[in-house]
N, C-alpha and C positions, 0 to 999 in steps of 0.2 A: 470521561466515559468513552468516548471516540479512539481517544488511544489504547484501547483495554481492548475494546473491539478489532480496531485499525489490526493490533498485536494478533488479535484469534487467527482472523482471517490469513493472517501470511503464514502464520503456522500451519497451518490447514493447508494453504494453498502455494504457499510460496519456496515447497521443496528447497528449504535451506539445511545446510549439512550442521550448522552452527546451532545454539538455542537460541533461539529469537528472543527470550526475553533477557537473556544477557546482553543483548544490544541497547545502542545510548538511541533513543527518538533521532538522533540528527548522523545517523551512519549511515554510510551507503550499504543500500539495501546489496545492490548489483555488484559488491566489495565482496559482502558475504555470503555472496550466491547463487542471489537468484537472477536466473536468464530470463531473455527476454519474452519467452515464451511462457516461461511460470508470469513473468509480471501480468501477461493478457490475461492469465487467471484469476491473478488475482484482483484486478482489475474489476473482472466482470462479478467475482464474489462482495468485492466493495459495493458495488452498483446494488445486490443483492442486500446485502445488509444494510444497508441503507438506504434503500429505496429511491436509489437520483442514479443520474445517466451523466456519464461525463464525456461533456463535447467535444465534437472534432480539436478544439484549441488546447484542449487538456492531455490529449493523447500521446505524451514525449515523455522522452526516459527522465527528465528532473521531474515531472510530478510524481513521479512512483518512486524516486530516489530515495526517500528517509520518511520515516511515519511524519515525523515534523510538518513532510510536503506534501505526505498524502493525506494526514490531518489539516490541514489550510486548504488543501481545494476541496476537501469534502465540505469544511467551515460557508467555504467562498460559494457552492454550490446550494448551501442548507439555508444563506442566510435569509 
């Protein structure tokens, strides 16, 4: 369920030129284009759709790197 969502939200938010959902869960995101400034969006819309806040430790380009990684810390966040 998490990945289905994790997928909306960057579509929405993560101004990639690519179809997101042609991408494999374990791509770099920041490969297919999204900057670093889309990731702060989309960051704060995961926060949103999920209802968790992701800590100071969490805030680096490997946790927004691949649904995979943003699916695990949201896991890690929820448990």
């Amino acid at each position: 369920m998490s990945k289905e969502q994790i997928r909306q939200v960057l579509k929405e938010h993560g101004k990639f030129s690519a179809n997101i959902d042609s991408l494999a869960d374990d791509a770099d995101l920041y490969e297919a284009g999204m900057t670093s400034h889309a990731s702060v969006n989309v960051m704060l819309a995961l926060e949103d759709a999920f209802d968790l806040e992701f800590p100071d430790r969490m805030l680096k380009r490997s946790v927004f790197e691949s649904i995979n990684a943003i699916d695990a810390a949201i896991q890690e966040l929820t448990a």
